[in-house]
N, C-alpha and C positions, 0 to 999 in steps of 0.2 A: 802395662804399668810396671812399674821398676819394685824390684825385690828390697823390703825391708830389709836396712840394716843396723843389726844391736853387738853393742861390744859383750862382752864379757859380764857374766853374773856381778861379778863386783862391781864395776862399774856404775855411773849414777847416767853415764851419756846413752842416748837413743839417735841413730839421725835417720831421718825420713828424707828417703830420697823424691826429691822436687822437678828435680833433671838429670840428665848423665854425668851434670858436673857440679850439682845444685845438692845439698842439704839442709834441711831443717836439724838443729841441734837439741834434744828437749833432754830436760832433764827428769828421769824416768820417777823421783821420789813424789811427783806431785802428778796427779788424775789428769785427765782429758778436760780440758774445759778451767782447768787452774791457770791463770795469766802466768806464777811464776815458772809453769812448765817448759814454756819454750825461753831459749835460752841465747841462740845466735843461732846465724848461719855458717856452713863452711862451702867452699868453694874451691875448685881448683885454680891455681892459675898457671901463669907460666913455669915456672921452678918448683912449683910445691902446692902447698894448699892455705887460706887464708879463711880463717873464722874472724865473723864480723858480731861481737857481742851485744846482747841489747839487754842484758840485767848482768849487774847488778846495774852495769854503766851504759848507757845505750852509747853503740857508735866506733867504741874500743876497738882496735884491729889486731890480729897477730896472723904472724905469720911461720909455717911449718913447713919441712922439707918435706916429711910425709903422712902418709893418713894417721898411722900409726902413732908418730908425732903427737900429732893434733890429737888426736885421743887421748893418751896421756894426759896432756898436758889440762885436757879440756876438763877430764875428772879431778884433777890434782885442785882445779881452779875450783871445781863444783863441791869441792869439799870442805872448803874455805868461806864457801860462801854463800853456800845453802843456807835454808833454815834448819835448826833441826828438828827432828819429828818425833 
């Protein structure tokens, strides 16, 4: 099974790795078993990596040169749009 990966204390993003090229995106302020926990997937593709949103907007796409990137940006997004607690 593939090694948990967590950003940074600060950060709000968790991703669980699904595949070698597959994550779950959740966002860590809400418990196991909270719908608004999970949050998108990221994915690598060809040039970079691509998160696919499914809250607040399901379907949304962006796209990142790299993980690093997509992290960033993924908390920036989570903090905007979280609830807060």
């Amino acid at each position: 099974m593939l090694a948990r990966q967590e950003t940074q204390a600060r950060s709000r993003v968790e991703l669980m790795p699904l595949s070698p090229t597959t994550w779950r995106v959740c966002n860590d302020r809400y418990a196991d078993g909270d719908l608004r926990r999970v949050v998108g997937y990221l994915q690598t593709i060809d040039d970079g990596y691509e998160m696919l949103w499914m809250r607040p907007r399901p379907g949304v796409v962006y796209r990142y040169a790299t993980m690093d990137a997509a992290v960033t940006a993924i908390t920036a997004r989570l903090e905007l749009t979280s609830d807060p607690d």
